[in-house]
C-alpha positions in Angstrom: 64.2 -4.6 13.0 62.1 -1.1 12.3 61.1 0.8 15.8 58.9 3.6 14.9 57.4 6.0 17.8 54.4 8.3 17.3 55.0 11.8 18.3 51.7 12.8 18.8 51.1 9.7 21.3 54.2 8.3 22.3 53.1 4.5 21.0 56.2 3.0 19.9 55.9 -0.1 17.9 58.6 -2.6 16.1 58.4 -4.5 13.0 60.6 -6.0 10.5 59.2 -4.7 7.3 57.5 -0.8 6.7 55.4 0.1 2.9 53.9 2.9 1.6 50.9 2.8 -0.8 48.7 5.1 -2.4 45.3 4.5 -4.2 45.4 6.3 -7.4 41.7 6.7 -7.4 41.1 8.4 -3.7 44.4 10.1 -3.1 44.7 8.1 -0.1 48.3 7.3 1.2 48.7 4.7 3.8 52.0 3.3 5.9 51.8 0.2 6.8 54.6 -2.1 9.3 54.7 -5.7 8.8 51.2 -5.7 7.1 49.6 -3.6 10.4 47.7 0.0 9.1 49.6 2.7 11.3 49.3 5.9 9.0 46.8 7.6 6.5 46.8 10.3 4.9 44.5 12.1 2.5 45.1 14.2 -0.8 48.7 12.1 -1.4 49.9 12.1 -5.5 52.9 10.4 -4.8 55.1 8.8 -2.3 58.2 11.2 -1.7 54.9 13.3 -0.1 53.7 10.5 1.4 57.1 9.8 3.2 57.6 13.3 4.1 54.0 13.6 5.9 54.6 10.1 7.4 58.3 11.3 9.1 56.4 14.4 10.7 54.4 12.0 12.6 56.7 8.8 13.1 60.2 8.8 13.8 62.5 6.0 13.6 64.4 5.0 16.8 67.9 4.0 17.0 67.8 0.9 19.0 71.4 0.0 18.7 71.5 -2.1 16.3 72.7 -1.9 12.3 70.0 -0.9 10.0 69.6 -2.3 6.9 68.3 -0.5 4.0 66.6 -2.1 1.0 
């Protein structure tokens, strides 16, 4: 289980599953939690910056429970 909060709003949503893409084409980066659009960002070239700009916005709560990493 994946909870993520917005900083800039507060929303905090759960999900099992979080992937990054980015559009070669458009420079477009996008986050996306069990399939749902949360983040976008513009002018991305690959996806350590992508990450990087996501984590200032999101952060990952500790709910308790054991984290698995992939």
């Amino acid at each position: 289980m994946i909870t993520l909060e917005d900083l800039n709003t507060g929303t905090v949503v759960d999900g099992e599953e979080l992937e990054f893409f980015i559009d070669d084409e458009t420079l477009i980066g996008e986050a996306y939690l069990d399939g749902e659009l949360i983040y976008q960002d513009l002018d991305i070239t690959n996806e350590r910056q992508l990450r990087l700009n996501f984590y200032q916005s999101w952060a990952e709560l500790d709910t308790g429970m054991e984290f698995e990493y992939a």
